[in-house]
Backbone as JSON Lines, residues from 0, in Angstrom:
{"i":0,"aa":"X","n":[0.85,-1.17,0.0],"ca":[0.0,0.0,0.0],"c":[0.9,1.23,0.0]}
{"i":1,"aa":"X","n":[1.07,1.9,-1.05],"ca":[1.37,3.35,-1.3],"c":[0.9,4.44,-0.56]}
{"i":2,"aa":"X","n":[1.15,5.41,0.26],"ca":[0.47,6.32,0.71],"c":[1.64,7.46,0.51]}
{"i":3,"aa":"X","n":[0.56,8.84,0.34],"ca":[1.74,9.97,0.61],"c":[1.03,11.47,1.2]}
{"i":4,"aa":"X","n":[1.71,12.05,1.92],"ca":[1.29,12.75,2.81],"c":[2.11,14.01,1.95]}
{"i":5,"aa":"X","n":[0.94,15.07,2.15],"ca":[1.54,16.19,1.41],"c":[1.65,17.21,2.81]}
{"i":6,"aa":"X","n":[3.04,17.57,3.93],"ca":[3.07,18.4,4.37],"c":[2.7,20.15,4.55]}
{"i":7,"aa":"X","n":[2.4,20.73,3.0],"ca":[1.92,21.79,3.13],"c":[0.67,21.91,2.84]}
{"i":8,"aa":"X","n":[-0.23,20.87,2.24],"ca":[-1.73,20.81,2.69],"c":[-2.13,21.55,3.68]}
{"i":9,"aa":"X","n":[-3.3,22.06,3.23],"ca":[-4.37,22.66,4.31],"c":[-5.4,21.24,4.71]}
{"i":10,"aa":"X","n":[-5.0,20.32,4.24],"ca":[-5.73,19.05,4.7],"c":[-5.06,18.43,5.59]}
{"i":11,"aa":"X","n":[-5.28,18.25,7.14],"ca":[-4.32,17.35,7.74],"c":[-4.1,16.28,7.51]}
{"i":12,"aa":"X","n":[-2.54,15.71,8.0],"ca":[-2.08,14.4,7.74],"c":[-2.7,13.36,7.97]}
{"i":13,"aa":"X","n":[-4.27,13.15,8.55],"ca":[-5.31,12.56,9.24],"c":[-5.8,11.68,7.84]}
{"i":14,"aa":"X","n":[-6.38,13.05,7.92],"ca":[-7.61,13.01,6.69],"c":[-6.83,12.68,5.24]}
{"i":15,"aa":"X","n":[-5.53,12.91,4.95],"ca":[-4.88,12.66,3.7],"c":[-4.71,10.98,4.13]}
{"i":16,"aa":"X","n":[-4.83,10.26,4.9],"ca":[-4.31,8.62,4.65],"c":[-5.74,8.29,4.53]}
{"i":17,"aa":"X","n":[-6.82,9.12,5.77],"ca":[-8.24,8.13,5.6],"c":[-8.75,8.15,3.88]}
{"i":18,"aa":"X","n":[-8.14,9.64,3.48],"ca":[-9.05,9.59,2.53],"c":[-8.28,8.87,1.25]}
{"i":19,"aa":"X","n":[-7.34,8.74,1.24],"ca":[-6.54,7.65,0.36],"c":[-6.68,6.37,0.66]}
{"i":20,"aa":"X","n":[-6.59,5.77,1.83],"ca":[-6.83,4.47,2.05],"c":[-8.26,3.94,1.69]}
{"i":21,"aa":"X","n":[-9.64,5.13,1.64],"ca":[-11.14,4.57,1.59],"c":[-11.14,5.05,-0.06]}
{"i":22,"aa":"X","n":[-10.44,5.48,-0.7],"ca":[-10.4,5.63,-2.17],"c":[-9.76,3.89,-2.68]}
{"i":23,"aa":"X","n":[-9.03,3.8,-1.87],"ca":[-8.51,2.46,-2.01],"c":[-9.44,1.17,-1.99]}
{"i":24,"aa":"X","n":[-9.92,1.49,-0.91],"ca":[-11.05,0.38,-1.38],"c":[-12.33,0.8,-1.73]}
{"i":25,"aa":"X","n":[-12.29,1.49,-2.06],"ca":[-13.71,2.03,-2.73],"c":[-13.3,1.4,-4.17]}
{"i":26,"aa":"X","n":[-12.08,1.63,-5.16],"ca":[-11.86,1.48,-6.21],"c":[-11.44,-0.26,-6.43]}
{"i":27,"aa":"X","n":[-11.28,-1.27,-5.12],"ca":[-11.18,-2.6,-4.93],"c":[-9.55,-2.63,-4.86]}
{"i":28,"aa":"X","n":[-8.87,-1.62,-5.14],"ca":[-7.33,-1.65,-4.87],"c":[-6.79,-2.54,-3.74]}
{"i":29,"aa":"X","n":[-7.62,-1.67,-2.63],"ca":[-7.7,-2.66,-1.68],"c":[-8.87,-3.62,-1.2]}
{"i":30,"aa":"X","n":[-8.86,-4.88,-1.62],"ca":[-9.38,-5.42,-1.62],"c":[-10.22,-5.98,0.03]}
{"i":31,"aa":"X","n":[-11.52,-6.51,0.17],"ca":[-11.68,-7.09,1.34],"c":[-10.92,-8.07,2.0]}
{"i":32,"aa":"X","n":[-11.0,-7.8,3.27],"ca":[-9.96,-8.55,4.15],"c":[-8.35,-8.45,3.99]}
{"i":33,"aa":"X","n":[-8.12,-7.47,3.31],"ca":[-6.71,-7.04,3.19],"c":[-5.94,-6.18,4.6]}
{"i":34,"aa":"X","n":[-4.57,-7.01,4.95],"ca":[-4.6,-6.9,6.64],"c":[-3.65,-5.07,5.97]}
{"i":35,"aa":"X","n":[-4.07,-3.95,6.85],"ca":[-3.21,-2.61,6.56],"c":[-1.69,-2.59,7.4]}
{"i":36,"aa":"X","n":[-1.48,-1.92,6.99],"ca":[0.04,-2.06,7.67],"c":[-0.28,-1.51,9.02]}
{"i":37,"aa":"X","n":[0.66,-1.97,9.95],"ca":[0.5,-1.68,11.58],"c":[0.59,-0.16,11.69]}
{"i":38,"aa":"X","n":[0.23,0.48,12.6],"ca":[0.29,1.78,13.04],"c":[1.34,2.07,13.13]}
{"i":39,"aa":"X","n":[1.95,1.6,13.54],"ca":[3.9,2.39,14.05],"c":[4.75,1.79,12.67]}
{"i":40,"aa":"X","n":[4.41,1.11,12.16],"ca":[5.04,0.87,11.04],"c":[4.91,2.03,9.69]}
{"i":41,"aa":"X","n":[3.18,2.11,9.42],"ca":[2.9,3.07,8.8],"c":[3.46,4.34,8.91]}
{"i":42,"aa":"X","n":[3.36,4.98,10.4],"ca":[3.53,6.04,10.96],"c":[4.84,6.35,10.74]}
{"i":43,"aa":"X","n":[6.1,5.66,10.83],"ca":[7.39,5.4,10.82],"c":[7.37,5.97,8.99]}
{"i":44,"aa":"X","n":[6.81,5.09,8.42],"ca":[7.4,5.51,6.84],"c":[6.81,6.24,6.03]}
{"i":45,"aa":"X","n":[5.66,6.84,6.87],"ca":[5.1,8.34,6.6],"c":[6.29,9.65,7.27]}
{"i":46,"aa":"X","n":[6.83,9.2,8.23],"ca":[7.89,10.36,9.24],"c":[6.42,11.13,10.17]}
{"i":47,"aa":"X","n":[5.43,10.33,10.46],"ca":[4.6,11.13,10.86],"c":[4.18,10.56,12.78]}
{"i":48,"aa":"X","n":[3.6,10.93,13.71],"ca":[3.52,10.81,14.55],"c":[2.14,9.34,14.74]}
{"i":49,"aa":"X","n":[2.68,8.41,15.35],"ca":[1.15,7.15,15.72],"c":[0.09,7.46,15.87]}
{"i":50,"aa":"X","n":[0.06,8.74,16.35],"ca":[-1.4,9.6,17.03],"c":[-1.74,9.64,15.3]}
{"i":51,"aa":"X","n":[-1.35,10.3,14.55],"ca":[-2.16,10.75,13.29],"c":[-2.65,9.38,12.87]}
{"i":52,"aa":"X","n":[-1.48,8.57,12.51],"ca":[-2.25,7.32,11.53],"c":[-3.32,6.84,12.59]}
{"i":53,"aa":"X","n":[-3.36,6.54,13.59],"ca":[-4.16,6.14,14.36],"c":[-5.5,6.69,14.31]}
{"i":54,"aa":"X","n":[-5.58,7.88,14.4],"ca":[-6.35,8.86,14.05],"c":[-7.95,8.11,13.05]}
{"i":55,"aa":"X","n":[-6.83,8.5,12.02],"ca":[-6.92,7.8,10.66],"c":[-7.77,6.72,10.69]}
{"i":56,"aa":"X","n":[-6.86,5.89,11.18],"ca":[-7.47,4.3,11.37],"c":[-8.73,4.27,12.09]}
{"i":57,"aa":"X","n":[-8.99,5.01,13.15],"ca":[-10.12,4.94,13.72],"c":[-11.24,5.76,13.28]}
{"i":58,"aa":"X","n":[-11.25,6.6,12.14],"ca":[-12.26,7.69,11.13],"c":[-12.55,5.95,10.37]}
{"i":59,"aa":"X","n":[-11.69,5.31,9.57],"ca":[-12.17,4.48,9.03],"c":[-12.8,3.22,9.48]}
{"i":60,"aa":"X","n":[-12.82,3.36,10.6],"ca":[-13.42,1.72,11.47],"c":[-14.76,3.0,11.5]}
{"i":61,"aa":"X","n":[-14.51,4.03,12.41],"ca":[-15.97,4.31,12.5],"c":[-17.09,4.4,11.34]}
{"i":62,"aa":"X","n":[-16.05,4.49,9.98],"ca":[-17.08,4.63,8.72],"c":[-17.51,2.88,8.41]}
{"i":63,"aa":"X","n":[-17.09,2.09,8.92],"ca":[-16.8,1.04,8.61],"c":[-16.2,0.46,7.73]}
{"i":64,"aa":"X","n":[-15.5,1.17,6.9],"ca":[-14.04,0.7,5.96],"c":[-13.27,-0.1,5.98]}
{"i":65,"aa":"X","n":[-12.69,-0.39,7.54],"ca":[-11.98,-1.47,8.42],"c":[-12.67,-2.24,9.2]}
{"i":66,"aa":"X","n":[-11.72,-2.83,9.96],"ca":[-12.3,-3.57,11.17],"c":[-11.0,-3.79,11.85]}
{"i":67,"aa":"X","n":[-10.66,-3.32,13.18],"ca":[-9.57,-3.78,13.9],"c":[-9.64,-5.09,14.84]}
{"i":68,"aa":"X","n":[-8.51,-5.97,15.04],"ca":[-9.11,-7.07,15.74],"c":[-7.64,-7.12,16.39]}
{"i":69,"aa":"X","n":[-7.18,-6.08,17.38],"ca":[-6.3,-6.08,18.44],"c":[-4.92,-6.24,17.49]}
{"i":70,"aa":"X","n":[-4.25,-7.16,18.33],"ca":[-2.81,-7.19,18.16],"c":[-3.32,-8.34,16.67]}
{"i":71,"aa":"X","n":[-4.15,-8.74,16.07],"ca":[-4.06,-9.38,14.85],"c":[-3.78,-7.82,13.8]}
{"i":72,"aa":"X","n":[-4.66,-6.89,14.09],"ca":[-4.05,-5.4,13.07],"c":[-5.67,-5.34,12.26]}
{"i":73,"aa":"X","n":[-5.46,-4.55,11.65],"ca":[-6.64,-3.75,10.93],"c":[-6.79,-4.03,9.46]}
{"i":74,"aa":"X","n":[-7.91,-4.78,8.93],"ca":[-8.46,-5.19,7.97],"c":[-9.32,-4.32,7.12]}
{"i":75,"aa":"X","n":[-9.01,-4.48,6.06],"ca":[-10.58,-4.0,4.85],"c":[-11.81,-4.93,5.47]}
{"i":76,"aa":"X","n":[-12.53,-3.76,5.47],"ca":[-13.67,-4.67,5.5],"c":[-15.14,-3.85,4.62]}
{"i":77,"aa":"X","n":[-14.74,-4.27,3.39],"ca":[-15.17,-3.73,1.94],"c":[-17.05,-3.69,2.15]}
{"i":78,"aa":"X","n":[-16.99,-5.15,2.48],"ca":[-18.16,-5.58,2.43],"c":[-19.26,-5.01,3.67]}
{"i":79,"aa":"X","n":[-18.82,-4.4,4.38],"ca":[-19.18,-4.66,5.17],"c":[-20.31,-3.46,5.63]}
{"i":80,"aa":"X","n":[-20.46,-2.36,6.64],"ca":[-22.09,-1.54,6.8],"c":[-22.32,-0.79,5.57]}
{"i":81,"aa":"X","n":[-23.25,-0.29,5.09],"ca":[-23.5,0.63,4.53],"c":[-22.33,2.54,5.03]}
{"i":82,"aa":"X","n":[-21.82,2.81,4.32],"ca":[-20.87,3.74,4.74],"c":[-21.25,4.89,4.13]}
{"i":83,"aa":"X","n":[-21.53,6.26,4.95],"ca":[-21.81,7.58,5.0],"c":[-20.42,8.23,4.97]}
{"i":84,"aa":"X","n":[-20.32,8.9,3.83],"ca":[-19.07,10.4,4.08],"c":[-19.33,10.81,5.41]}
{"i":85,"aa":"X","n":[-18.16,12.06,5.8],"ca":[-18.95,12.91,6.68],"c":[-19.53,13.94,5.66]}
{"i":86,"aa":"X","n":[-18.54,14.38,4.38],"ca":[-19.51,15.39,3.8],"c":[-20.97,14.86,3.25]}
{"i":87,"aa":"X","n":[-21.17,13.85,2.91],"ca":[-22.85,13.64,2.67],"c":[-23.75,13.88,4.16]}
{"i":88,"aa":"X","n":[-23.33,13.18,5.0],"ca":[-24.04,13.57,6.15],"c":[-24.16,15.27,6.61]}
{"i":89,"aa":"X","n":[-22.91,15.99,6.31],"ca":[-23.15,17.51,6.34],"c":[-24.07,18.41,5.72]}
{"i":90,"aa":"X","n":[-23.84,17.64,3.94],"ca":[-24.93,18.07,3.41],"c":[-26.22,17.46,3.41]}
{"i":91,"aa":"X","n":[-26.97,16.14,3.79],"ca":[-27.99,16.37,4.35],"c":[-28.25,16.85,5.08]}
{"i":92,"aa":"X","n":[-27.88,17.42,6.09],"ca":[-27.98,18.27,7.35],"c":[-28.46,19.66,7.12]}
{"i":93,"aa":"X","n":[-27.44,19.54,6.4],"ca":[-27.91,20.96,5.54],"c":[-28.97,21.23,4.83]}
{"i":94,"aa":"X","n":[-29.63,20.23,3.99],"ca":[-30.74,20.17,3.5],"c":[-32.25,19.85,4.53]}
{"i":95,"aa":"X","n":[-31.66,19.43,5.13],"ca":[-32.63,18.97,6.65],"c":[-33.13,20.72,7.12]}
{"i":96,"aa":"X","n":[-31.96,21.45,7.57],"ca":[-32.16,22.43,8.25],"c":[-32.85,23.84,6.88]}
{"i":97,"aa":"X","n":[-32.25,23.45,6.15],"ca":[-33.6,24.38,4.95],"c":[-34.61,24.03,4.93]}
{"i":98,"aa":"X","n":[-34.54,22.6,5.04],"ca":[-36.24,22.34,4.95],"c":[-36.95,22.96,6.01]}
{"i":99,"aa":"X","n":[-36.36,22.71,7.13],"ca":[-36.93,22.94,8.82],"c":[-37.49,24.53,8.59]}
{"i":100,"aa":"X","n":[-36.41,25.37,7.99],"ca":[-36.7,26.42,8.29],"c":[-37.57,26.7,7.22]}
{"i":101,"aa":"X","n":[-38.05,26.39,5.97],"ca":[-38.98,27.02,5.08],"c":[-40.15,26.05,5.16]}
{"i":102,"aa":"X","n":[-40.74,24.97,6.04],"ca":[-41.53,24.39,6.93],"c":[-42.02,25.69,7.15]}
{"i":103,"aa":"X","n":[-41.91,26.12,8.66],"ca":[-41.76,26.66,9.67],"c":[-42.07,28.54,9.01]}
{"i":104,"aa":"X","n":[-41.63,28.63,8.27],"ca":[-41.61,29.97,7.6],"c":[-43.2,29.61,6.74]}
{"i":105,"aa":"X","n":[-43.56,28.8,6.31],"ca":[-44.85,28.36,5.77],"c":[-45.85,27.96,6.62]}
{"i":106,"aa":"X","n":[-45.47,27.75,8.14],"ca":[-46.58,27.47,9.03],"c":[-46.86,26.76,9.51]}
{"i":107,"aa":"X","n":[-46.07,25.52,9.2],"ca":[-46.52,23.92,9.51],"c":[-45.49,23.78,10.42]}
{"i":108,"aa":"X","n":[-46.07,22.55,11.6],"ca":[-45.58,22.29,12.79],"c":[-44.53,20.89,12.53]}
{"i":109,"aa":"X","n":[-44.18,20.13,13.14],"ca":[-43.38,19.4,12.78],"c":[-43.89,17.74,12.82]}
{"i":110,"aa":"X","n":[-44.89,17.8,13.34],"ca":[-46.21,16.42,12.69],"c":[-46.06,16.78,10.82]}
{"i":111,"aa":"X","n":[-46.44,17.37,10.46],"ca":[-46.86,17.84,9.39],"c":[-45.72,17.89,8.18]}
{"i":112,"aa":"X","n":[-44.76,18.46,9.04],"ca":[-43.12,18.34,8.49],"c":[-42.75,17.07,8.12]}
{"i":113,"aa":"X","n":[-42.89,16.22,9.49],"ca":[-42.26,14.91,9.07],"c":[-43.05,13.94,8.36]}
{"i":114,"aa":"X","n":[-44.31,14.19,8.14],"ca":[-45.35,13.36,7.38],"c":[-44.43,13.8,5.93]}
{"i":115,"aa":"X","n":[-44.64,15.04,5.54],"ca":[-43.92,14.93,4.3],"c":[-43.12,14.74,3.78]}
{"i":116,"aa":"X","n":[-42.24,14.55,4.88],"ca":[-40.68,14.06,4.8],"c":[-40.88,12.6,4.72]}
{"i":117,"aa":"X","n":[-41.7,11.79,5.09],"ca":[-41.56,10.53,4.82],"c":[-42.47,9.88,3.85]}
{"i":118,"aa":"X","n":[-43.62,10.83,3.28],"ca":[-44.0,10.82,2.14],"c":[-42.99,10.78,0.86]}
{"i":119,"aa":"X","n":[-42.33,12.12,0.99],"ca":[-41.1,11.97,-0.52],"c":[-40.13,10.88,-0.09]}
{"i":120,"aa":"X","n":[-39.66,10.81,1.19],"ca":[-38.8,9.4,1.13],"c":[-39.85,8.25,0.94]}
{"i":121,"aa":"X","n":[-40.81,8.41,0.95],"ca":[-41.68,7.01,0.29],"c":[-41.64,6.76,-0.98]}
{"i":122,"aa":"X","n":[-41.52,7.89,-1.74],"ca":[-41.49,8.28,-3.42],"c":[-40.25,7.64,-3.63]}
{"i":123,"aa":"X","n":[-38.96,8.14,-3.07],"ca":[-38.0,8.06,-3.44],"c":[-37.48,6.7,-3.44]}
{"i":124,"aa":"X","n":[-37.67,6.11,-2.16],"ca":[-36.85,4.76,-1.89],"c":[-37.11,3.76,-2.82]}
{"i":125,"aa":"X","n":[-38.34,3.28,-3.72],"ca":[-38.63,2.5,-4.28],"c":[-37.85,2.64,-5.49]}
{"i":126,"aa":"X","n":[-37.86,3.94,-6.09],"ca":[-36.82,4.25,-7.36],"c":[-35.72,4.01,-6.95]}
{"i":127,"aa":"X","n":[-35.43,4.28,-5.78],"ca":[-33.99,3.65,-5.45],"c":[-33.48,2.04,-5.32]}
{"i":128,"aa":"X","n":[-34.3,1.69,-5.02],"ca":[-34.31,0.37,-5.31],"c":[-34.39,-0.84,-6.13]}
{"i":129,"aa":"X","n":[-35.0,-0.19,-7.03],"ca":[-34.8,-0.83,-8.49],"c":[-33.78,-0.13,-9.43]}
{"i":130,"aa":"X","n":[-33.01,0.5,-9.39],"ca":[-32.36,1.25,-9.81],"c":[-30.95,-0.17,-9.91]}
């Protein structure tokens, strides 16, 4: 596994391995169940501190990308939950809170809100699903 850390980034050294390593298996590069290199090993031939890759490693277990299993080390685990960006989750959020507020600017309480909110996700999910 190739990785490279660009020191004068405005992206920290964090976010430059998670987001190379989940490009990695997003594209099958890295394949499921592929064991990642150890933390202090990585960290060592980055020149970068354990805390960062670690970091790292644990953004991608929480997305579920990995799976750590102690002193065995940290695995792809491709297959495995359904996985949210944080920027998709930001921008629904974002779309959440426009809605809330032009709801609310139109009059309707939040019975009313969420009926329609799960009306169009009623619309939607089925197209999504055959898709």
């Amino acid at each position: 596994m190739i990785l490279s850390v660009d020191p004068d980034s405005p992206v920290p050294p964090y976010e430059q391995i998670r987001s190379q390593v989940a490009s990695m298996i997003a594209s099958g590069v890295l394949a499921d169940g592929t064991r990642l290199p150890p933390i202090r090993q990585l960290a060592d031939d980055l020149g970068l501190a354990g805390g960062t890759v670690a970091r790292a490693y644990r953004e991608l277990e929480d997305q579920g990308s990995i799976v750590t299993r102690g002193r065995h080390g940290s695995f792809v685990q491709a297959s495995g939950p359904r996985r949210i960006s944080k920027e998709s989750l930001t921008m629904l959020e974002q779309a959440a809170h426009a809605f809330a507020v032009r709801a609310s600017q139109l009059g309707f309480d939040m019975d009313d809100s969420l009926a329609a909110v799960r009306r169009a996700l009623g619309e939607v999910a089925p197209a999504r699903n055959t898709a």
